[in-house]
N, C-alpha and C positions, 0 to 999 in steps of 0.2 A: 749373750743376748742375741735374738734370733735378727736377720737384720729384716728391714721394712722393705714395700714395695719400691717407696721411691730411691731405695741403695741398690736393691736389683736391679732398676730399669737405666741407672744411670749411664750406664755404658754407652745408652742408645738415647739418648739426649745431647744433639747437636746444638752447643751453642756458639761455636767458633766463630762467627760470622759478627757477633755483635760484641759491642764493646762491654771491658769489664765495670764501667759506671755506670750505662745503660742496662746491663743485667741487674747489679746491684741495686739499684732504684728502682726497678720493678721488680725486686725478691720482697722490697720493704713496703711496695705498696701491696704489691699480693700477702705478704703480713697481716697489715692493718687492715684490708678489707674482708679478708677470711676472719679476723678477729670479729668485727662488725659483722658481718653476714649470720656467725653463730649466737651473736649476741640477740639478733631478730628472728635466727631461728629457735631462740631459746627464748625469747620470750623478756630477756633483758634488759634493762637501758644501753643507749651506746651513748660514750662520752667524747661530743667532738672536740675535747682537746685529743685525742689521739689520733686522730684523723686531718687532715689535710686538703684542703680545698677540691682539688683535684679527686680527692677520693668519694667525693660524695655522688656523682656523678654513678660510679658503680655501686653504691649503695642501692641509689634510685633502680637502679635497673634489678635488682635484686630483690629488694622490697617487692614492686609492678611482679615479678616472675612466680616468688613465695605468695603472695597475696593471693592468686590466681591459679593456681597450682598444687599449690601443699593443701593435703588434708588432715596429716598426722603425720608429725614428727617421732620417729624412733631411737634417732643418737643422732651426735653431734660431735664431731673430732675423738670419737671413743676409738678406743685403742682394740682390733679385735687381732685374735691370736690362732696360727693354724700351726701347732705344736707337731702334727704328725709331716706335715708337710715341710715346716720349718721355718716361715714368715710372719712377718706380725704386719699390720696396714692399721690406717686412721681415716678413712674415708670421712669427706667433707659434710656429708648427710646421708642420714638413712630415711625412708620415711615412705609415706603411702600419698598417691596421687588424689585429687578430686576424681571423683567418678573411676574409682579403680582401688582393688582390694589388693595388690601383689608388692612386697618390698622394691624399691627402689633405691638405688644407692647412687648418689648426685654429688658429681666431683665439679666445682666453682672455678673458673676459668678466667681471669681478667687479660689474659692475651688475648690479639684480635684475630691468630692463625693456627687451627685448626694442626694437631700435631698426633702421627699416629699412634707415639705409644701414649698418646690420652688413651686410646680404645684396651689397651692393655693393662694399663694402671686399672681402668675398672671392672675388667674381666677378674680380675685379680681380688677387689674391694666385692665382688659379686663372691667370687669362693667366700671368703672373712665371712660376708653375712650375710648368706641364703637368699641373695636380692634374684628378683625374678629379672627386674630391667635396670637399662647401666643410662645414665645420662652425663651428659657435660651440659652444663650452664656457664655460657659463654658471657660475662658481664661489658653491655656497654659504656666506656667511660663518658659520651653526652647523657648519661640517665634517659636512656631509649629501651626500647623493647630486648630484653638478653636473646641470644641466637640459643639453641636448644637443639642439640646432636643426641639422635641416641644413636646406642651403640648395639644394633642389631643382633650381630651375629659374636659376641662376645664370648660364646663357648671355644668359638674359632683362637681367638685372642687369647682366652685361659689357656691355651692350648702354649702358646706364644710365649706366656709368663710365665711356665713350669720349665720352659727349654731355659730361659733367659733365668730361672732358678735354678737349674740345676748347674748353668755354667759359673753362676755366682758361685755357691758353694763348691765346686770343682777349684776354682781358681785363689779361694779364700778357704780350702780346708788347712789346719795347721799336722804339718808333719810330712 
C-alpha cells in the first residue's frame, strides 16, 4: 500500500514539547470535529452526541467560514492516489470558492499555531488533485471568525514534499 502524505511528512512533525495526554485529546477532538466539518460539508446531519461541548465552538467557526466561502463542493476526505509518484493523500476539502472558478484544496486546522509543513502537506494534496490554490482553515474554538492562510507559493513546498518522498521511500524500501 502506497503510504499517505501525513506518513511521509511525519518525520518533520515536532511534537516533543508537549505532553502525551494533551496531544491525545486533541488527536480526538481534531477527530470529531473533521467528522463534523465533513458532515456540513456534505450536506449531512451532525449528531451531538458525538461531540462534546468544547467542540462546538469550532464547529461555529466552520459553519461562519463554509457559509461564506464555499461555493461547490468537490470531495470530502476522498482518498486520491499518485500511483506514478507513489503516495496516496485524503485532503479535508476540495472545492471552488464564491466569486472564483479554480479548485481549491482546504486542509481544517483546529490548532491555534501555524505549523510549516501545513504549507507542504498541501502542496502535496494540490498534486492529488489539480487544486489551483492550497488553504489552511484555522478553526476557532470560542466560535469566532477561522483565521485563513493560504499557501502561496506551494509549488515551492511540492518541491519540499517529493525530497521528503523520496527519503521516505529510500529509508522504507525493502531489501
Amino acid at each position: 500500500m502506497l503510504p499517505t502524505v501525513t506518513q511521509i511528512l511525519r518525520p518533520w512533525q515536532d511534537f516533543s514539547g508537549i505532553s502525551q495526554d494533551v496531544l491525545a485529546r486533541a488527536a480526538e477532538r481534531g477527530t470529531r470535529v473533521h467528522a463534523a466539518c465533513a458532515a456540513i460539508a456534505l450536506d449531512l446531519p451532525i449528531y451531538e452526541s458525538d461531540l462534546t461541548p468544547d467542540d462546538l465552538g469550532y464547529l461555529n467557526s466552520f459553519q461562519q467560514w463554509f457559509n461564506a466561502s464555499v461555493a461547490a463542493v468537490l470531495a470530502v476526505e476522498q482518498e486520491y492516489v499518485d500511483s506514478a509518484l507513489g503516495f496516496r493523500g485524503h485532503p479535508d476539502l476540495v472545492c471552488r470558492l464564491k466569486f472564483s472558478q479554480v479548485i481549491v484544496v482546504v486542509d481544517i486546522k483546529t490548532g491555534a499555531n501555524f505549523s510549516k509543513a501545513w504549507a507542504v502537506q498541501l502542496a502535496a494534496y494540490a498534486s492529488l488533485t489539480g487544486a489551483q490554490r492550497c488553504l489552511t482553515v484555522r478553526l476557532k474554538a470560542d466560535g469566532s471568525r477561522a483565521i485563513v492562510n493560504e499557501i502561496t507559493n506551494w509549488k515551492r513546498e511540492l518541491a519540499i514534499f517529493l525530497n521528503a518522498l523520496s527519503v521516505f521511500k529510500y529509508f522504507n524500501a525493502k531489501g
